[in-house]
C-alpha positions, 0 to 999 in steps of 0.5 A: 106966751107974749113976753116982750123981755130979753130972753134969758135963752137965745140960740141962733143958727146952731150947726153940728156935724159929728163925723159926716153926718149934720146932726142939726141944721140952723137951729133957734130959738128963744126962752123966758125966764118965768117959762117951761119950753118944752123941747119936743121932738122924736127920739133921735131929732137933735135934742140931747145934742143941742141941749149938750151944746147949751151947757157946755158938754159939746162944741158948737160948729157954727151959730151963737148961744146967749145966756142971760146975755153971754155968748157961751163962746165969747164968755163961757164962765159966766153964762155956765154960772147961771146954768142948772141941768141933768143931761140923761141921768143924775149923777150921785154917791148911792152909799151917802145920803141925800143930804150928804150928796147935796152938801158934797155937790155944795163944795163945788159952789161958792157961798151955798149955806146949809139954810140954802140946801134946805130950802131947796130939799123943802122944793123938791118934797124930800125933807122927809127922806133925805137923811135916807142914803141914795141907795133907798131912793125910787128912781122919782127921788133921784130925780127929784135931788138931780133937781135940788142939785141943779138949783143949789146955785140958784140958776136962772136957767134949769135944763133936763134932759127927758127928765120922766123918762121911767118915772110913774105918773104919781112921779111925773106929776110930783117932777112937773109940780115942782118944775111949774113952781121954779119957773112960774113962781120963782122965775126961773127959766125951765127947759124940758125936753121930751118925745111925748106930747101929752107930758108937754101939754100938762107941763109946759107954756111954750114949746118947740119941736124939732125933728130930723136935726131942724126947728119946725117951729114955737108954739104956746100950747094954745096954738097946739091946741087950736090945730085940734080944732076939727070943722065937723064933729062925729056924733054916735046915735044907739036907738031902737031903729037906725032907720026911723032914726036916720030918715028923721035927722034933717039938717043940712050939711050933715054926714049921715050912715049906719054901720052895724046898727049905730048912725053915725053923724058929722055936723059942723062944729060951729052950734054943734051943740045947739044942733045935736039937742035939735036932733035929739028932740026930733028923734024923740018927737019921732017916737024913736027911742034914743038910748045914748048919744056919744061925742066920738074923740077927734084929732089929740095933740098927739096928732098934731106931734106926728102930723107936724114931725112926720117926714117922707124918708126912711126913719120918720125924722130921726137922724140916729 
């Protein structure tokens, strides 16, 4: 994602050791407002302590954090006042309503109108549950008011913390819609961490991963998907003779076997199209009888996750 303005999120070299273990090492990087960051990473990489640092439940070692331009050491009030975020779960009184929850949470704030806290219920789709009381709430409800809670203020950073975790898909898609429309639609900038890749490809524009307490890198999620991009791909022919079939395919650079009756084929990506139709009309030409062809699935962006955050000591990047 190009974006040449002032990041709303800057993190420089961040440092923390808890007891006598480093739990990150020079961490950084950068967020947008207008952006869901995905922060990526195993279970036990560093996120929820990093994310902790953000919003002021921990102290930083060494390293600067910046928030719409305050160092949250240097001026802390004002970088927390543009800072939205359910770090593990939503806190609520499940005997009071969700309603009721909002506009105790309200208080807290200056200048939160009632108009404010039912905009935010229409946001979060729960206008017609929330004179409910909490106690009634799934738990893809109660995320979704931890939400409505944390823009209350209207925060120009929103910070979750593995935000679907337990949630069903129909849950994960209501989160995610909702997250995608605070920031493309209203600007905010969103960070979502999670360990699972395949919930960061639907959600997010950037994300960053780390394991084992160290930042691997930013990526767009075209760059993830780009890796993806194998230089053969695998063809699966079921016909009437494997054999005839076999001796027909001619072109050069190919892969070719049988196993247990279907030939198995690798041609370059580059007109593979173009080049499994040739081989198709061949094999027909030839007389033998061709019942399917089936693209066989390569590398998945989960590969690349794994690939990327692999380690070679004990315990595959997580660090406890």
């Amino acid at each position: 994602m190009e974006n040449n303005s002032q990041a709303l999120l800057r993190i420089s070299n961040l440092n923390k050791t808890i007891g006598k273990r480093q739990i990150l090492h020079d961490i950084s990087f950068e967020a947008y407002s207008g952006e869901v960051f995905g922060f990526l990473g195993p279970n036990g990489a560093g996120k929820t302590t990093t994310i902790k640092i953000i919003v002021g439940l921990l102290g930083l070692d060494e390293g600067e954090i910046y928030i719409d331009g305050s160092e949250i050491n240097k001026n802390f009030e004002k970088a927390m006042a543009n800072v939205g975020g359910i770090v593990e779960n939503p806190e609520m009184y499940k005997y009071l309503t969700g309603k009721q929850n909002l506009m105790q949470y309200a208080r807290m704030r200056d200048n939160i109108t009632e108009e404010r806290i039912n905009e935010v219920v229409e946001t979060v789709k729960l206008a017609n549950r929330i004179n409910d009381k909490i106690s009634k709430y799934s738990l893809g409800m109660r995320q979704r008011l931890g939400v409505a809670q944390a823009i209350l203020h209207r925060p120009k950073l929103l910070i979750l913390d593995e935000p679907t975790n337990g949630l069903d898909p129909a849950g994960i898609k209501e989160l995610r819609d909702i997250l995608k429309h605070l920031a493309h639609d209203e600007g905010v900038c969103v960070i979502v961490s999670s360990h699972l890749m395949s919930e960061m490809e639907l959600m997010c524009d950037r994300v960053g991963i780390i394991a084992n307490g160290k930042m691997l890198g930013v990526y767009t999620m075209e760059e993830l998907v780009s890796q993806t991009a194998d230089e053969k791909r695998e063809y699966h022919i079921h016909a009437d003779d494997p054999e005839k079939a076999l001796r027909t395919i001619d072109l050069p650079d190919a892969d070719k076997s049988i196993d247990d009756g279907i030939v198995k084929i690798k041609i370059g990506a580059e007109n593979a199209d173009e080049n499994i139709y040739r081989i198709n009309k061949e094999l027909i030409v030839s007389g033998v009888k061709l019942y399917t062809v089936t693209a066989v699935e390569t590398k998945k962006l989960e590969d690349v996750f794994i690939q990327l955050t692999a380690d070679d000591q004990e315990g595959g990047g997580q660090i406890g």
